[in-house]
N, C-alpha and C positions, 0 to 999 in steps of 0.2 A: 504493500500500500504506500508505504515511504518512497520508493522509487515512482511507481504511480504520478504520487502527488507533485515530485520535483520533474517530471517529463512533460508534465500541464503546465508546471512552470515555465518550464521553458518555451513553450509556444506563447505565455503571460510576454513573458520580458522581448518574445522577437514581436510582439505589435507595439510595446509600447517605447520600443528605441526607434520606432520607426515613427510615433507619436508622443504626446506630451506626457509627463511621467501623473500619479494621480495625484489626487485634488488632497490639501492639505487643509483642516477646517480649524485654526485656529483658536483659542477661546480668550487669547486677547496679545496685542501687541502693542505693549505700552513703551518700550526704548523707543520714542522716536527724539534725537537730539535735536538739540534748535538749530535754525537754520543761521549761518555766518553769513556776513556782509560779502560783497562779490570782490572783494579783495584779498580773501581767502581761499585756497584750496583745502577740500575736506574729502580725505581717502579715507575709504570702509574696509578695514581688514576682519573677512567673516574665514572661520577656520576650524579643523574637525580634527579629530583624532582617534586612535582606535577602533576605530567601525567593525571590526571583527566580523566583516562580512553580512551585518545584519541592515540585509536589504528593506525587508521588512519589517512593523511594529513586531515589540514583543510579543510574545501570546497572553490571550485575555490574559487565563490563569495563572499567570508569572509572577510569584510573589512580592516581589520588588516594583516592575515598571507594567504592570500591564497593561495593553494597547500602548505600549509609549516609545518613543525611538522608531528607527531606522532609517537607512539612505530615503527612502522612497519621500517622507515625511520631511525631511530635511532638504532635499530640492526645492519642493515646493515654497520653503521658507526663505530659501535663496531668492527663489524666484522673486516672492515678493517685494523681499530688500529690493533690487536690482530695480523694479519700477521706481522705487524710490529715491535710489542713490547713481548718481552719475559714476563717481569713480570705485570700483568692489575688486578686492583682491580677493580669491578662494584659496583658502592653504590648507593642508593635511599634515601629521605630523606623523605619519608611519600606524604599521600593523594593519594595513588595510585586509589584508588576509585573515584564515580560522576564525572560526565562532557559530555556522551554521553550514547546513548541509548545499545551500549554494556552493561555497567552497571545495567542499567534496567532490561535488557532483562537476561541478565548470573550470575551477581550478584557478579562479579570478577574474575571468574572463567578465560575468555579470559586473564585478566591482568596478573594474577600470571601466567599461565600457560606460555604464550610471555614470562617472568622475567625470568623465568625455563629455557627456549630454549634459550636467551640471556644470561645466564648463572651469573646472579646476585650474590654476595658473600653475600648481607645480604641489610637489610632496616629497617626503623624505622615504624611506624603508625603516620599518619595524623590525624587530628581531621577527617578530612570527612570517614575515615577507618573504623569510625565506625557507617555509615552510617545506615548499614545495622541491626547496635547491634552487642553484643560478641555474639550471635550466628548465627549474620550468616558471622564475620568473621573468627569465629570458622572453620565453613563448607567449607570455601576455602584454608583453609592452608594444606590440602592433596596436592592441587595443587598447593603450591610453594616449589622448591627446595633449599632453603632459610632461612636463619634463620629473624627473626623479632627482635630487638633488641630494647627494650624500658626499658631503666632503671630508669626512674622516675613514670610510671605506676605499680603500687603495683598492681596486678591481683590476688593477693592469697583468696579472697573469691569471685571472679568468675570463672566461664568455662572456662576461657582464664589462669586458674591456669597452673604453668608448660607449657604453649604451644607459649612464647615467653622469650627470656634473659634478664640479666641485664646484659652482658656483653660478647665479643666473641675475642676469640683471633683466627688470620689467620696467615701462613706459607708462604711469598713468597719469591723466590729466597733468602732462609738464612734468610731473616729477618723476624719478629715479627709484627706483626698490631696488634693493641688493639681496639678495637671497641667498643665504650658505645653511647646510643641515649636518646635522650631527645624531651620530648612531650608536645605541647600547654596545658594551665588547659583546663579543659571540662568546665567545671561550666560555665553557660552562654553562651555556645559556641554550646554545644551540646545538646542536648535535655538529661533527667536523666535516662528516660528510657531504652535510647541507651547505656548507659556505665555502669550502674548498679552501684555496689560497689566497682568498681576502684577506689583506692584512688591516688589520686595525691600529689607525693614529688618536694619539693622545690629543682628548676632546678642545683640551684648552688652547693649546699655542695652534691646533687646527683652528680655532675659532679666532682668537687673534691674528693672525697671517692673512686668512679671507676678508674679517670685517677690517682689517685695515687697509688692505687692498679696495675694498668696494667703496668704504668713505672717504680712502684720500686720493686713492690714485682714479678710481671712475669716479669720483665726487659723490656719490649717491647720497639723496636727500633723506636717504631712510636704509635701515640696514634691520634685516630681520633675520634670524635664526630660526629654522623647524629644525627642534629638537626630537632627539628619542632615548634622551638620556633619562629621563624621570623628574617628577619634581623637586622632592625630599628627600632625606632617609634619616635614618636613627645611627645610622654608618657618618662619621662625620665629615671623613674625607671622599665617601665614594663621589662619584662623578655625577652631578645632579643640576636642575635647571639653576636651584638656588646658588650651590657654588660658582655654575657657571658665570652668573652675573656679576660675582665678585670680583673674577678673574681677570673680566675680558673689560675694552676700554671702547670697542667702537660697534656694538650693540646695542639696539635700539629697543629691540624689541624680540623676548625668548614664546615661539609657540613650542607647545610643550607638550608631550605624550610617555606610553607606558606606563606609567602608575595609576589611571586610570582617577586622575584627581579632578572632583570636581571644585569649581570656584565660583561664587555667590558673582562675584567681581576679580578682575586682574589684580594682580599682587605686584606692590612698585618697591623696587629696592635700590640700592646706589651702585656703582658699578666701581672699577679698579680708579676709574680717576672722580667720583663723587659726582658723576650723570646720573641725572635719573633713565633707570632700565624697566619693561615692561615684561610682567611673565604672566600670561596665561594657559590656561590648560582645561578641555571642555567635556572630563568625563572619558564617557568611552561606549558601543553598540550607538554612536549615532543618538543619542539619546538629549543630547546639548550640542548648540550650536555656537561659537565663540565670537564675539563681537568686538576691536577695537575702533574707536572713531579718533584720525587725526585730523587737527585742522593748521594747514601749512599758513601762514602770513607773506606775504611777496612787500618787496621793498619797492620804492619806486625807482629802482631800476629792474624791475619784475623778478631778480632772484628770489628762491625761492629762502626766507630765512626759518631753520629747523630751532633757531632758541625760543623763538617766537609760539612757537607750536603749544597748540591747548588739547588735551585728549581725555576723551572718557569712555567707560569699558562699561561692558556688560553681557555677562552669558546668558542667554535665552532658558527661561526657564523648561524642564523636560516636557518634551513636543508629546 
């Protein structure tokens, strides 16, 4: 009956990537920020993390979230920002892979393909991403429209050579994004066969190197991190969003995954040289969707000035 059910799915998902995904009904959407004077640029960073493959809501009977979550649910709420908001960044912060029998059955193909039609700007890799091995996350990257951004996994003596970045710059309304990501070690985490000869760089001076690159040498008016190091721990040195912020001097902003943390609102800390840094982190099964609103000021010689910048956060509460 299981296999049954997931083979009607699949004839579900090939009408509806060919049509709009389903209707999302709301029961209230009160983050709307005020609107800036036109002297202002105002970029929307909305962003996911963990989705463990759960295309769809929970079930009823799910003791924790039932009917609540999934990709299907979280497009839609894209959607509707996006009538709203002129300039929408969409980030993912890894493990898009495991968590339901989609996975099983397609082998990610459903995930990335949804990521594509939601119109994703780019994502990091989760430790569960490699789930499958670099070959068979190889075989689904035809199906993201997307770039994968992982700058502390060295891929240069695997398949996976050349078929993700260390680093991505985006265009929105006049400004600059810089995008660099960082990934959990494998060792111990993931099995050796799954990762092969991925070497793993040390998350910090990786993340210092890129964000100094992208704010001084490409100028970028905005420097973001998808993380997949975690947010916390009780470990004081392990490698974590929090430490990260400590560390690093030209991060602007940490999106944050695997620990599966939810946040009422982004958490602001100081960074190595006493900037303020941005960390959020939106949960996980698609269940929250992550919000930051910047607002850029332009000088009158139309640069754009980042000191000047006002920003406020907000996760949606669970869909």
């Amino acid at each position: 009956m299981e296999e049954l059910k997931y083979q009607n799915r699949r004839s579900f998902f090939k009408k509806m990537f060919y049509g709009s995904v389903a209707t999302l009904f709301l029961n209230s959407f009160s983050f709307l920020p005020k609107k800036k004077k036109q002297s202002t640029i105002k970029l929307t960073i909305l962003h996911t993390n963990d989705m463990h493959s759960h295309i769809d809501p929970f079930d009823s009977n799910d003791k924790n979230y039932p009917n609540q979550g999934g990709m299907i649910k979280i497009a839609e709420l894209i959607k509707t920002i996006r009538k709203q908001e002129e300039n929408v960044l969409l980030l993912d912060a890894g493990d898009i892979f495991q968590g339901t029998p989609y996975f099983n059955y397609f082998k990610g193909e459903v995930e990335f393909k949804l990521m594509s039609i939601m119109q994703y700007d780019a994502s990091t890799m989760g430790n569960h991403d490699f789930d499958n091995g670099l070959k068979g996350f190889k075989n689904m990257l035809p199906h993201a429209n997307f770039p994968f951004i992982c700058s502390n996994y060295n891929f240069d003596n695997t398949i996976l050579k050349n078929k993700t970045h260390k680093f991505k710059i985006i265009q929105k309304g006049g400004l600059k994004i810089g995008l660099l990501g960082l990934g959990i070690k494998l060792e111990g985490l993931v099995p050796k066969e799954l990762y092969g000869a991925t070497e793993y760089l040390d998350p910090y001076s990786t993340a210092n190197h890129y964000a100094d690159l992208l704010k001084n040498k490409h100028k970028c008016d905005l420097v973001i991190c998808l993380s997949h190091l975690g947010y916390n721990y009780n470990e004081k040195n392990k490698p974590s969003d929090i430490n990260l912020s400590k560390k690093t001097s030209n991060i602007d902003v940490i999106i944050g995954g695997h620990t599966h943390t939810f946040l009422n609102e982004a958490t602001i800390k100081k960074n190595a040289i006493d900037k303020k840094i941005v960390i959020n982190q939106a949960g996980w099964g698609a269940l929250n969707l992550g919000r930051i609103d910047f607002y850029f000021s332009k000088k009158k010689s139309q640069q754009i000035d980042l000191d000047a910048h006002t920003f406020c956060t907000k996760n949606y509460a669970k869909i």
